[in-house]
N, C-alpha and C positions, 0 to 999 in steps of 0.2 A: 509819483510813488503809489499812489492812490487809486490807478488805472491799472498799474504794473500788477497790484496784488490784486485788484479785483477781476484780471484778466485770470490769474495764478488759479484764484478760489471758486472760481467758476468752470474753468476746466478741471478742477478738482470734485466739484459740485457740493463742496460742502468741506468745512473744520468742526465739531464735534467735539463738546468738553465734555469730558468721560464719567462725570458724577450723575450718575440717570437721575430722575424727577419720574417717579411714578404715585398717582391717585392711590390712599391707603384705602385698599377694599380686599378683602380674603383669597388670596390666589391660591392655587395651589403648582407645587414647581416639583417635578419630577425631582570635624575641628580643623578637617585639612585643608587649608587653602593653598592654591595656586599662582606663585605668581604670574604677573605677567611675561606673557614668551617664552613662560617654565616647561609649557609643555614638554615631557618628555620623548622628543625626536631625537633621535642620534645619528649622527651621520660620521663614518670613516671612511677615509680616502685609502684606495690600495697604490703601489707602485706606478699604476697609469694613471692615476687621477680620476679614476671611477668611485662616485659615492656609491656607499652602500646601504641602503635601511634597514631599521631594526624592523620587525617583524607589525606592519600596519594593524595587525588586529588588538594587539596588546597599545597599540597609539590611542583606538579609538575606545578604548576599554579603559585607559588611564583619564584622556574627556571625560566622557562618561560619569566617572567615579570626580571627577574634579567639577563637574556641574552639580551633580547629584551634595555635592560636601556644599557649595556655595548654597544651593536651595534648601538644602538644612540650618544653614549659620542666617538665611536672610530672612526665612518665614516666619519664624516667631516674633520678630519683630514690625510686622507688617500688623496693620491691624483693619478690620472692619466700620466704618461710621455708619452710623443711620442717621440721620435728620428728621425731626419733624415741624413744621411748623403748620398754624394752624390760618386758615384765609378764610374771607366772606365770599359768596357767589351771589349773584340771583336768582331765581329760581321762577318762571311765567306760568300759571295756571293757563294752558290754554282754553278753558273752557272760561274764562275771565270777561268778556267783551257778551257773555251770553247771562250773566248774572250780576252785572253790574259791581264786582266787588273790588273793593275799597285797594290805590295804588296802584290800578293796572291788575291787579290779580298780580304782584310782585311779593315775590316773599324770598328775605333775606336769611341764607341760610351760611351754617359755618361749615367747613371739610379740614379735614387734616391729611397737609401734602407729606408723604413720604418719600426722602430721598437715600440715595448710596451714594457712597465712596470709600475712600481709601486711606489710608496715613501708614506714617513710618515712626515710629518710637526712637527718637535719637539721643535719650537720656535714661538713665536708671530711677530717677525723679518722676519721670511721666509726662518726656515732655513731647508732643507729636507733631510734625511737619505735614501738613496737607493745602490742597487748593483751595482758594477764595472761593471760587465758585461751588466747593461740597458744603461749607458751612454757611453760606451768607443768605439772611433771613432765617434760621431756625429759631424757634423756638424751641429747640431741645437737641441736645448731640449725646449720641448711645455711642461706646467705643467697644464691639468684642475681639480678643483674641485666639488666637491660636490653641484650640484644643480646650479653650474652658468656657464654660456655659454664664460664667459671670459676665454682665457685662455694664462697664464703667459710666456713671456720666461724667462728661466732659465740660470745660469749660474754656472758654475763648479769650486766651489770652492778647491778640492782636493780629489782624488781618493786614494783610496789602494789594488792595485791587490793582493796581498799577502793575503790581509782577503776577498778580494771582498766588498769591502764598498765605497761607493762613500758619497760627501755632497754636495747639491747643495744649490742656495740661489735665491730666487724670491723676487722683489721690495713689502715691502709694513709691516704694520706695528701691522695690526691688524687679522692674522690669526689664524685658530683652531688648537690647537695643541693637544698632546698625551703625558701623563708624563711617564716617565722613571720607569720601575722596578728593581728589583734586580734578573737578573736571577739565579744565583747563589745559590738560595733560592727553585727553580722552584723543584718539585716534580713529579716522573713519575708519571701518573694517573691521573695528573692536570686537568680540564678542560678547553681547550683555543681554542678562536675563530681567522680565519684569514680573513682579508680582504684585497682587490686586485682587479685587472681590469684580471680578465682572457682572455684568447684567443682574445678579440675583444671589440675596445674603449666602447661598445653599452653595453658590460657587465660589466663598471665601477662600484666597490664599492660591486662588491660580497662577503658577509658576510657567510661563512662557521664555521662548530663547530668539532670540535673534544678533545683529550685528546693527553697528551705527551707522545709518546710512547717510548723515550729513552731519556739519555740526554751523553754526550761527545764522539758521535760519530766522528770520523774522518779516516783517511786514504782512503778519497773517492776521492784526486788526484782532487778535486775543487778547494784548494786554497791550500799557503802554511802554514797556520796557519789554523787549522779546529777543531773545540768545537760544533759541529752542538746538535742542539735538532730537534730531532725525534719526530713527529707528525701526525695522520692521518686525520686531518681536512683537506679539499678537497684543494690540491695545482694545477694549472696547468699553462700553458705557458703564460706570462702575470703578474702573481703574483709575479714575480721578485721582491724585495725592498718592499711588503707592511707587512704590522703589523700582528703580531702574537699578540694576547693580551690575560691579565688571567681575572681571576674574580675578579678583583679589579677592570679592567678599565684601567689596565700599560700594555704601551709594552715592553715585555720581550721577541722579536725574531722579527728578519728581513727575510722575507721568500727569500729563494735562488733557489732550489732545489727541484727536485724529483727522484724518482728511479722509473721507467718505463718499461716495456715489449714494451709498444703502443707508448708514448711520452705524454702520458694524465695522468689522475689522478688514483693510484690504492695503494691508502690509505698510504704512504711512500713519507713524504715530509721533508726537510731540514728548518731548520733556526738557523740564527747567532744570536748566544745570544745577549740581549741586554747587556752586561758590556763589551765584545768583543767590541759591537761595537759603545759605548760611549767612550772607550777608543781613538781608531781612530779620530773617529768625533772630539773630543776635540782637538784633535795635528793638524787635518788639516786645522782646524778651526782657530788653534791658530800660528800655524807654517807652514801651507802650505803643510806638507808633515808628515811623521809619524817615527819616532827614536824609535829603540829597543835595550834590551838589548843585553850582550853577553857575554858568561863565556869559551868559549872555550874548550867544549868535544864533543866527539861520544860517543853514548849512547845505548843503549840498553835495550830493557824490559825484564824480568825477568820469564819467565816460569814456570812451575812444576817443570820440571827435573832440570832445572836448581838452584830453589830454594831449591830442595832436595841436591846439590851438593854442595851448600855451606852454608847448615845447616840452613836455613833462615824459620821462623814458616809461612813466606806468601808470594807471589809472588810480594805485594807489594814494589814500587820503582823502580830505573831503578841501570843498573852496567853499570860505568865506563867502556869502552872500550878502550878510549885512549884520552890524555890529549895533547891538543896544548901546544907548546913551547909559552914562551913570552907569555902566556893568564890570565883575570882575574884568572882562573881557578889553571893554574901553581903556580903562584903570591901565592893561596890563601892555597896553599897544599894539593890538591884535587890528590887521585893519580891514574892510572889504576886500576880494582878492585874493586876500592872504590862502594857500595852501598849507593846511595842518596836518603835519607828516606824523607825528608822534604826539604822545601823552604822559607826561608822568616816567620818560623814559622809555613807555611801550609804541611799537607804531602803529600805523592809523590804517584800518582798509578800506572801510566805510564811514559813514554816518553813524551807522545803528551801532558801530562800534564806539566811536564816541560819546555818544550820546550815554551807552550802559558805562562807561568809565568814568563821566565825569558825573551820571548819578552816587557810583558807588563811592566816588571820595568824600571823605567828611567835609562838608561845610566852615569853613576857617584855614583851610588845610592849604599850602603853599603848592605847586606843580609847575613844573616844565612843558613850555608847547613847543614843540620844533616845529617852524614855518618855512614855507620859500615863498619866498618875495624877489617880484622879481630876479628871478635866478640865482638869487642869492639866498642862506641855507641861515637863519637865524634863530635863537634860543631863548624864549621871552618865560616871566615869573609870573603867574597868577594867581592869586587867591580867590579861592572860589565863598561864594555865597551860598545859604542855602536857596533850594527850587521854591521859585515862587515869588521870591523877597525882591526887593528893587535896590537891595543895599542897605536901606533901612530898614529893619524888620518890625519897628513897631509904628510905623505910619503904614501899613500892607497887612498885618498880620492881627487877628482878634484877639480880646481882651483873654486871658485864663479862663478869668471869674465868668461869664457869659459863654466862651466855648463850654466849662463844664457843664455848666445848667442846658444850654439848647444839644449836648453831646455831637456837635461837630465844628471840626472847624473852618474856619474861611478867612479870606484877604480880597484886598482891592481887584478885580481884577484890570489885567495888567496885557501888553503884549504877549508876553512869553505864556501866561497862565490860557490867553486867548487862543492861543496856537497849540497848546496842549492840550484844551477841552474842545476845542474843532468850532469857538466860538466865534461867530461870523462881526466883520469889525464892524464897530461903532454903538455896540451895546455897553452901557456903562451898569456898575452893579458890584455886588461881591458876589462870588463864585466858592461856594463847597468844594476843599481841598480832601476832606477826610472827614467820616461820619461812622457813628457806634452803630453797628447792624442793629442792637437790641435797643437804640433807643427811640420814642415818641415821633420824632423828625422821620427814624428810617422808616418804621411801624406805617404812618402816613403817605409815604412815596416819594420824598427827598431821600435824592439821592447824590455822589461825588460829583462834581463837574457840573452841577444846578447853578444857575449863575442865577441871583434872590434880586428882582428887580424894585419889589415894592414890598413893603409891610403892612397891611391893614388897608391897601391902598395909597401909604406915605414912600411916594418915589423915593429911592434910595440910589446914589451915585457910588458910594465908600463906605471903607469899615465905620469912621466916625457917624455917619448918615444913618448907619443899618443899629449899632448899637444905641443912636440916642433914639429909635423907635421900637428896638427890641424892650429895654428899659423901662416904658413903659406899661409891661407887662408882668402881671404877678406868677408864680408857681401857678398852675391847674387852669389856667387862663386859657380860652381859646387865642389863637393866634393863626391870619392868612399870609400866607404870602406868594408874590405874584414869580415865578422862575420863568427861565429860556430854558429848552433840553432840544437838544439837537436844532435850534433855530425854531424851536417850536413854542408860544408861550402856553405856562400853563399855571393851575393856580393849587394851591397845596393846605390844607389846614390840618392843625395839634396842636394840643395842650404844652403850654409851655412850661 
């Protein structure tokens, strides 16, 4: 899978998240909706069966006035971010080696990084839908709108790196908002407009039009859950987090992404569907953090040849590759082999389909898998577990009291968590599931997927291991610890 996409993004030359990062230094920068299929065509038949059209100018003139209505109902609701956050550099006199001065001639200095993006106001409360990637590390998020000079600060209410969705919340009680579609429903061919603050605060609220040019793209190595729809309406750096919208006037897509030669716009842009990412929203909204499922397999998609070898009329579904011990999956008699036609009553095409479906069901929740087994067409019950857990979730999963204090949390890791963090086998440790951008830990360089091998130098195998050496640490206390990131080790310190 991993060749497949990296062959894709290479003849791509590049994906491209669209919240720019530029150095803060003084620049200077030059009610009617329509429904779907409403348009008004008319077609009469005379006597031979000859259609007839109404008059093409007044068609394109009824568009027109039906885009123009949806970019008035969508823009006020789109809003502006700035980010700031502030980083150390170092800075080399080079005249240092000729006057002997103290450190190398190194002198650590501070910059404040300014970034853009984008959000969608999806409450009259103030609540905003945007990307992980425009707010993660700020120290500070600016929110302006539409036509006013005021502009909000924001606060973070819960991010999701895994989809790349953040929520944010601004004081106030009466703002423009944007209603929810059904992406689900979204049609290639669609017509849909995006708006966004591209490249530069000055071109807040740019209204682009295109059509959907795919829909459940993934394996673009963005995030770890990816259902992206494909679009050529004009994306570029900046449009991170704003609306994708259809001809109703709903959004149905948070813009992410583009695929790039330049790093600009060339007709190839990304967005997270909106039921992906109502999903999120609601748990973070509701719980602070986001809970998935887990059924416990390695899976595989289904080929040609592959479906010719085991007699199969369509490459649809995925095959069982191998079945965790002790999983909902075991539990539910799912076995090696087995082909997984359907979920939950829906059918199966891929992988990546499964995979987002059995994220989005709640944890405890009972579901249907339709198998073929041996040729034969069976209906098995599983309850799923949440991601991560081994079944038991507090022999895997950290203390409350100790996740609040270090602000992230962590579990054993485990096969499945190893396979999700790209953890090469036979490292034992606990592994960062989820971490507060603004706290101590992240500030430091601990990050999700850090799998924490040692404390102070106290080898650590398990959560019980990691917290009876955590424990001995007071508030303001320095504290190392030894991590893996990408198979790399490395070592980390903060006050705990």
């Amino acid at each position: 899978m991993f060749k497949k996409s990296h062959q894709f993004l290479s003849a791509l030359a590049g994906i491209t998240l669209v919240g720019a990062l530029v150095w803060f230094t003084p620049v200077m920068h030059g009610d009617k909706v329509y429904q779907e299929n409403s348009l008004p065509v008319e077609l009469t038949r005379s006597s031979t069966n000859t259609a007839t059209a109404v008059d093409p100018t007044e068609t394109l003139k009824n568009l027109n006035n039906a885009l123009a209505n949806i970019a008035e109902k969508a823009n006020p609701a789109v809003v502006t971010i700035k980010s700031k956050q502030k980083v150390q550099y170092q800075r080399i006199d080079p005249f240092a080696q000729f006057f002997g001065m103290p450190n190398g001639g190194r002198q650590t200095e501070e910059r404040v990084r300014e970034g853009l993006g984008s959000g969608v106001i999806v409450s009259k409360d103030g609540y905003i839908l945007t990307n992980n990637h425009v707010v993660d590390g700020a120290d500070e998020l600016l929110v302006g709108l539409l036509d006013s000079e005021t502009e909000y600060e924001a606060k973070v209410i819960g991010t999701d790196p895994q989809t790349d969705i953040a929520v944010l919340k601004v004081e106030g009680d009466d703002f423009p908002t944007l209603g929810l579609g059904n992406s689900d429903e979204l049609r290639v061919g669609e017509i849909v407009i995006a708006v966004g603050s591209p490249l530069d605060a000055g071109l807040a609220h740019t209204v682009t039009m295109g059509i959907v040019s795919a829909r459940g793209r993934a394996n673009l190595q963005l995030a770890e859950y990816e259902d992206f729809i494909q679009t050529d309406a004009a994306i570029n750096p900046g449009n991170s987090g704003g609306a994708l919208v259809n001809l109703n006037g709903e959004l149905i897509g948070i813009n992410t992404a583009i695929a790039s030669r330049s790093g600009g716009y060339q007709g190839i842009g990304f967005s997270i569907p909106i039921n992906m990412a109502r999903t999120v929203m609601e748990q973070l909204i509701k719980y602070g953090k986001v809970t998935r499922g887990y059924i416990g397999v390695y899976m595989q998609d289904i080929n040609s040849k592959m479906a010719q070898a085991l007699d199969l009329k369509s490459s649809e579904g995925v095959i069982v590759a191998q079945v965790e011990p002790n999983s909902p999956a075991s539990r539910a008699g799912l076995k090696e082999g087995d082909v997984i036609k359907s979920f939950d009553g829906k059918k199966i095409k891929n992988s990546t389909e499964l995979k987002n479906k059995v994220a989005a069901t709640t944890p405890g929740a009972k579901a249907k898998i339709g198998v073929l087994r041996d040729g034969d067409n069976k209906d098995l019950t599983i309850v799923l577990d949440e991601k991560g857990g081994s079944g038991v979730v507090s022999e895997s999963t950290g203390s409350n009291s100790i996740s609040d204090q270090l602000k992230f949390e962590y579990s054993t890791l485990n096969s499945e968590l190893a396979r999700q963090y790209q953890v090469k086998s036979g490292v034992e440790g606990v592994v960062i599931t989820s971490i507060d951008a603004r706290s101590s830990a992240y500030r430091n360089g601990l990050r999700e997927g850090d799998v924490i091998l040692a404390v102070n130098k106290k080898k650590v195998d398990d959560v019980a291991s990691f917290e009876k050496e955590v424990k001995k640490y007071k508030k303001g206390e320095a504290v190392i610890f030894r991590i893996i990131r990408q198979n790399v080790s490395l070592y980390f310190a903060f006050e705990f």
